[in-house]
N, C-alpha and C positions, 0 to 999 in steps of 0.2 A: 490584372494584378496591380492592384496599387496599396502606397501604404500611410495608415489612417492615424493622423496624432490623435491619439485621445487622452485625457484625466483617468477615462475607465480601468485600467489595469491599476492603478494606484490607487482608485477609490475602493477598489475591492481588498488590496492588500489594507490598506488604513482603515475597513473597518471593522475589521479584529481587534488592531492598534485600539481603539474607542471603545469595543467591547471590555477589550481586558480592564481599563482606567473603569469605567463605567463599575467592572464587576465588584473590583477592588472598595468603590465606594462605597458600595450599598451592601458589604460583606454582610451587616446587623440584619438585613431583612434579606431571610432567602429568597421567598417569590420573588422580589425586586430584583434582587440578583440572576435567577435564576429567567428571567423575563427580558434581560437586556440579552444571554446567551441568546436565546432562541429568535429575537428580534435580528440580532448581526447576523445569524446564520442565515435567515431568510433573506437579509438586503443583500449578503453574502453573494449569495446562486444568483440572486434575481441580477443581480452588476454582471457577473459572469457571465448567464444565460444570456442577456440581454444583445453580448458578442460575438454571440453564433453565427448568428445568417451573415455578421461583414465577411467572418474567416468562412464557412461553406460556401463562400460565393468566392472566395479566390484571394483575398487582402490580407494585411496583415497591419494591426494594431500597433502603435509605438509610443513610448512617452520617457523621456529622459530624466530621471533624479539630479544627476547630479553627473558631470564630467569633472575629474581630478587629473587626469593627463592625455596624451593624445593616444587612443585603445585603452583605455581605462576610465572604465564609468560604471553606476549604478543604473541600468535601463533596462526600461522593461518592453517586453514585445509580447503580443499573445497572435501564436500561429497553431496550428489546428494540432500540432503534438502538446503543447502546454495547454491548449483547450479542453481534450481530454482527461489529462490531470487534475485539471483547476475547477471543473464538471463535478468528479467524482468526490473532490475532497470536500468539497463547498458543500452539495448536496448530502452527503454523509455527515455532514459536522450537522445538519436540520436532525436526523435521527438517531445519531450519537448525543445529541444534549437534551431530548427528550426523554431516552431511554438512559441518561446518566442521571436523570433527575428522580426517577422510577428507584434506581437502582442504589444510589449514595444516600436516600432515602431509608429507605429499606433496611440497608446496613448498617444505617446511623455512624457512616464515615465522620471521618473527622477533617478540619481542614480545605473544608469545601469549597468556601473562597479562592482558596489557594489553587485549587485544583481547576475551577474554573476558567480561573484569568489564566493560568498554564497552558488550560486548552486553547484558549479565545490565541496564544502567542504563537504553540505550536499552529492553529490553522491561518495564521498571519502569515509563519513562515513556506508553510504548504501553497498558498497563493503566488509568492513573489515567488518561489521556486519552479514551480509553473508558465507563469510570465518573465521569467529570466531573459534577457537579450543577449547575454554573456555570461562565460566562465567566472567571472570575476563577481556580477551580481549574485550568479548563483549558489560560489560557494562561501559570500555573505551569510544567505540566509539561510546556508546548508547549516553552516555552524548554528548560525539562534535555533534552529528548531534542534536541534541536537543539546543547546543549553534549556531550553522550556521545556523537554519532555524527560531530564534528569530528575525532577520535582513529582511529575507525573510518576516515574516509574518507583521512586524511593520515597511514596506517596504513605502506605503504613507505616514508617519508620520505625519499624522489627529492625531488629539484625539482617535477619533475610533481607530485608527488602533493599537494606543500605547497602548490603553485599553486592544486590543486582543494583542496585541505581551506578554504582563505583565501578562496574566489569561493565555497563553499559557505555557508562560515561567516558572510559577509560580505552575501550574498543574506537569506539569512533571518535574520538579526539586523537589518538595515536594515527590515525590511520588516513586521516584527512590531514593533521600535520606535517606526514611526512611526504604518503604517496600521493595524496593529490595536489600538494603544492609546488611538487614535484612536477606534476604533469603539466598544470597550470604555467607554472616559470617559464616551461620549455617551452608549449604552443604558443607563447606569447614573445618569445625569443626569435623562435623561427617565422612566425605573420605577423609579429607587429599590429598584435589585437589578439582577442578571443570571443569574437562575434560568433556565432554561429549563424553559418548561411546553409540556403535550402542545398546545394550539392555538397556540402562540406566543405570548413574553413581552408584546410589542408591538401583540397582534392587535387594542386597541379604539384605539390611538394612530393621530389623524387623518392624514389623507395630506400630506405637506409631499415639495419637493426636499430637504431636508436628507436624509431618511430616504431618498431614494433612492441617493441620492450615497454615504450613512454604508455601505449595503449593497455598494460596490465598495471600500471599506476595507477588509471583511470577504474578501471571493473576491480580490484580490490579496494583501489583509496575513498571508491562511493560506497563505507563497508553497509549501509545499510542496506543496498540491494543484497546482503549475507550469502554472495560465493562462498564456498568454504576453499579455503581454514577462514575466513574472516566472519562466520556465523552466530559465533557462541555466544555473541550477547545478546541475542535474541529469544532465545530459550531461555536465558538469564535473567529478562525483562517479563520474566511471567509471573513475578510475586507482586505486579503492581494490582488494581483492580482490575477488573474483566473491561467497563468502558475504555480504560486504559489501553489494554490489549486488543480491544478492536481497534483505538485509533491507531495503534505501533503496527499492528500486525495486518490488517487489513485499508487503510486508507495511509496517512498522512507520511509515517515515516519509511515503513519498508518501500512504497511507494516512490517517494522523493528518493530513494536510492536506486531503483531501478528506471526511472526515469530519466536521472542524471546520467546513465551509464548510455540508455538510449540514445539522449543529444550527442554524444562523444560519438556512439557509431554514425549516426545519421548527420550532425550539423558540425562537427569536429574535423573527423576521417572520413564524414560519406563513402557511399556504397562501393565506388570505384576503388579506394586507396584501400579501401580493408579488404576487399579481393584482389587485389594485387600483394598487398601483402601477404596474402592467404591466414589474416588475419579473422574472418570471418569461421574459419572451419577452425583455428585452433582452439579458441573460444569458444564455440559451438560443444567442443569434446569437453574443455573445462566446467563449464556449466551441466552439462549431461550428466558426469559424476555426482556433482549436487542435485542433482532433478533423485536419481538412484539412492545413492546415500542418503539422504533428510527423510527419504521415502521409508528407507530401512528401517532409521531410526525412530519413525513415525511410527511403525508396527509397535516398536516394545515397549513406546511410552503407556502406564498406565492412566497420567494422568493425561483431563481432559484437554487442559491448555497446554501443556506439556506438547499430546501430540496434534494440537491446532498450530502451536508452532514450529513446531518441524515441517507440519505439510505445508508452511507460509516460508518455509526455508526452501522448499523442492519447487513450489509454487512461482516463486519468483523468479526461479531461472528458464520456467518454461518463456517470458515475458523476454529476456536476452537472447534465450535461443531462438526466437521467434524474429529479431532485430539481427542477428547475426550470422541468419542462414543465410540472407541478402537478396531471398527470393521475394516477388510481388507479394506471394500469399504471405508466405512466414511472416513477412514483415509487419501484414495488415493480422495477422495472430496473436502476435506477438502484442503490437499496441491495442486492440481491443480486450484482450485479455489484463489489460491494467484495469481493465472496468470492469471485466465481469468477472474476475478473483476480487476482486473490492466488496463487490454487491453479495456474493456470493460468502467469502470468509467474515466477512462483519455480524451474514445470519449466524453462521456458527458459533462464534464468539459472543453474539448477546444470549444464544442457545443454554452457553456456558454456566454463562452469570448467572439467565433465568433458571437452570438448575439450581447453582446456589443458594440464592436468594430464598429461593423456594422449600430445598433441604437440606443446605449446607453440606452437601455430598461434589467431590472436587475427582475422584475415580475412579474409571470407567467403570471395576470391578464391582462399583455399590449399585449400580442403574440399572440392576435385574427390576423390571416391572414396573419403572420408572414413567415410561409413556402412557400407560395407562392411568397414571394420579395427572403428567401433565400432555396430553395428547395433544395440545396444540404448538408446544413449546416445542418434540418432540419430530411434530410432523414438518417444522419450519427447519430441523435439525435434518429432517431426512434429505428434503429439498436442495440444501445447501449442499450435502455431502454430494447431491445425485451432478447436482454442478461440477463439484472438484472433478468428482469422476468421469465426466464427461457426459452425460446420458441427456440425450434429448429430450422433451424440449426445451430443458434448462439451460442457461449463458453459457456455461462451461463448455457446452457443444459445441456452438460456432468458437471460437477460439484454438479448441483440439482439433478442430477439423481442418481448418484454413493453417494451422502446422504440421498437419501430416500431410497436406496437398503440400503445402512448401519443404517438406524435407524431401518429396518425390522428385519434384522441379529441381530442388540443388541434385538429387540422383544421388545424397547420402542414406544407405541401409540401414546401419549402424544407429544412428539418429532415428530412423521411423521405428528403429527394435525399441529405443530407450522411450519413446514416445507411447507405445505400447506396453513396455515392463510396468510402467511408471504408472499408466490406468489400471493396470489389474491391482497393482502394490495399493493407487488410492480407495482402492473397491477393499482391497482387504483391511484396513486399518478406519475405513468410514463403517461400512456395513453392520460387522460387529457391533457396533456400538448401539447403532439402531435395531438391532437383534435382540440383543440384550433387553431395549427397553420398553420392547415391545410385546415379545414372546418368549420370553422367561416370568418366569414367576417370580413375584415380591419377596424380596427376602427383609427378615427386622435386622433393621440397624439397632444392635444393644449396646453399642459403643457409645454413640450418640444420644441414646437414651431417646431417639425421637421414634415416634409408632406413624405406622403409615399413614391411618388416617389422619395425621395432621398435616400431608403432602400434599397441596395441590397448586395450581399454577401461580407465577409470579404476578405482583400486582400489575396491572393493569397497562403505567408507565413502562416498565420492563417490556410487555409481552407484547403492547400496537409495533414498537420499534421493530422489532424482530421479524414479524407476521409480516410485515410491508415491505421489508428489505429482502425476505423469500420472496415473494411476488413478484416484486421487481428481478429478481433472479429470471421467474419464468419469465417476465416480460422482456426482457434484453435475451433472451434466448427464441422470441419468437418474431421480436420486432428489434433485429440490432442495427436498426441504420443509422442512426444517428452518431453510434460509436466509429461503425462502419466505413461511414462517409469522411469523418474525419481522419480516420486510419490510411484512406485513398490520397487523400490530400495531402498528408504526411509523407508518402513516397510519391507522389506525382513527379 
């Protein structure tokens, strides 16, 4: 175990930083513009990538910004839980700007520039967020990616859309204002820093209620991991565009919020002080409600993103319940499941779009026979769902599986019933959908005045993204060691 100064974690976050300037310049020439995105994306992973084999071998990366007082610094560390993160979001920004280029394309968006250099900030802040060494860096760059993806989400600037950018904006500025600075003050009150170390900062600090309490500042005040009541702006965030909604809903942001919640259990409170608390099991029951409920609400949404985000609302708490059962497995469930809800809910969401785009149809109820004009669009839609659901041998299987071994291991019942309610509920609110567009008959849209035969798959751009990020679904469901191994290394 030794630990490696490097520039690398900085050259990964800085260059976004360069993409965005870069984007911003060449706003007059899209391919220009659109060529620097997809350039940083790939230098992106490949800086990332390139970090694996120090951290799977046992090390851990460090490089200091900037120190302003003594436990108070902007530094970065990358240890095989921000490795995972920083994996997914890096490589997903390669597929999301491909298929954002297919798609804002198509729509003849407006604002594109804008939207771009947004992205290039939001996956700036996805990185450092990642590589965080501390509380303090982290909830830096919790806030910028919270102020870059306001722009993103009040990107049509409708009414609507300004509605939801203002309930987005409004949710997690309140809520990181209060309770997480909150929680922050105190851990750095009581340790004299907010480093995060591998057994937790806190783990010889004696058992009080304060510390209990301080710990639900943290899982509501990270509102973007959406426990409920703190969810509703994330349903809210679905009038943005569809690439939009895959980066919120499936990579960058609900992510950096369930991540963040992770480090507090893991490198905060570690395993020891939240079972002693019995911290671990009340949490466990708060999040299961959400896993239930988002699920519910999942059934009745007709529309399609409507209920892609609810099930990213149910979704995310399999991801804490998974960190908060405190079991070996749960635990390693829990954090691979950051990866394969990623890989998994992103097909969906380009699924989405590629609907769109293709017949500007946005509810379920219009997708009678729908798979039949786009059966590849359709089949990458079945895929993903078969993931949520759990069904082999798609990602979503090892993840559900290694949290029903660990809710056995804690000997919680309760938890393996919600773990089981929650599969059938995803099977009910997926299937349908793909029933419908499969084996139902084509019904005319006269509202639209569009005839079927003008229905066929999205262009080209939209449909490689999608088809590849299924794939990768089956692949991380038949080869997940690489997620695996660093999931090990995160509770070793």
């Amino acid at each position: 175990m030794q630990t490696i100064v490097s520039i690398k974690p900085l050259l990964a976050v800085l260059t976004s930083l360069t993409a965005a300037g870069l984007i911003l310049m060449s706003g007059k020439n899209p391919n220009v513009r659109e060529f620097w995105s997809v350039l940083a994306a790939f230098i992106k992973f490949s800086i990332v990538i390139s970090m694996a084999p120090a951290i799977l071998s046992g090390n851990t990366i460090e490089y200091t910004l900037v120190t302003f007082y003594q436990g108070i610094d902007i530094k970065f560390r990358v240890d095989p839980l921000g490795l995972v993160f920083a994996t997914i979001s890096s490589f997903l920004w390669i597929c999301t700007t491909f298929y954002s280029i297919g798609y804002m394309r198509s729509t003849k968006e407006h604002a594109q520039t804008r939207y771009y250099a947004c992205f290039a900030l939001t996956l700036l802040a996805a990185t450092a967020i990642a590589f965080s060494s501390n509380l303090i860096t982290l909830f830096v760059f919790y806030e910028m990616m919270s102020l870059a993806t306001v722009p993103l989400v009040g990107h049509k600037e409708t009414p609507e859309a300004i509605a939801g950018a203002r309930k987005y904006f409004l949710y997690l500025f309140s809520t990181s204002k209060s309770l997480l600075l909150i929680g922050i003050v105190a851990v750095y009150t009581i340790a004299g820093t907010t480093d995060f170390t591998s057994q937790g900062l806190l783990k010889n600090t004696p058992e009080s209620p304060l510390l209990f309490l301080l710990f639900f500042c943290f899982l509501f005040g990270f509102a973007k991991g959406a426990v409920m009541p703190v969810h509703s702006w994330l349903p809210a965030a679905m009038v943005a565009p569809t690439p939009v909604s895959a980066l919120l809903h499936a990579v960058a942001v609900v992510k950096a919020g369930v991540f963040s919640i992770l480090r507090v259990v893991f490198h905060i409170y570690g395993v020891d002080l939240m079972g002693r608390l019995n911290l671990g099991i009340t949490a466990a029951y708060i999040v299961s409600f959400t896993i239930i409920m988002a699920s519910i609400y999942a059934l009745t949404r007709d529309n399609l993103k409507a209920r892609l985000a609810y099930s990213t609302v149910s979704q995310l708490s399999y991801i804490i319940l998974g960190a908060v059962l405190l079991t070996p497995d749960s635990m390693v469930g829990g954090i691979v499941h950051i990866a394969n809800h990623a890989f998994s809910k992103i097909t969906l969401f380009f699924c989405a779009g590629s609907i769109y785009v293709a017949s500007h149809k946005t509810e379920i109820s219009q997708f009678s026979g729908i798979g039949r004009k786009m059966p590849w669009t359709m089949s990458a839609f079945f895929i993903g769902s078969l993931s949520m659901i759990g069904v082999p041998p798609v990602a979503g299987f090892i993840s559900k599986w290694y949290l029903v071994l660990g809710s056995i291991e804690a000997r919680e019942l309760p938890i393996l019933f919600v773990l089981l309610s929650s599969t059938i509920l995803n099977a009910a609110y997926f299937l349908p959908v793909v029933y419908k567009a499969f084996f139902e008959e084509f019904k005319e849209d006269h509202h639209h005045g569009g005839h079927h035969e003008e229905i066929h798959e999205a262009p080209y751009f939209v449909l490689a993204p999608l088809l590849f990020t299924a794939i990768v679904s089956i692949f991380l469901g038949i080869y997940p060691n690489y997620f695996l191994s660093l999931a090990r290394e995160v509770i070793r």
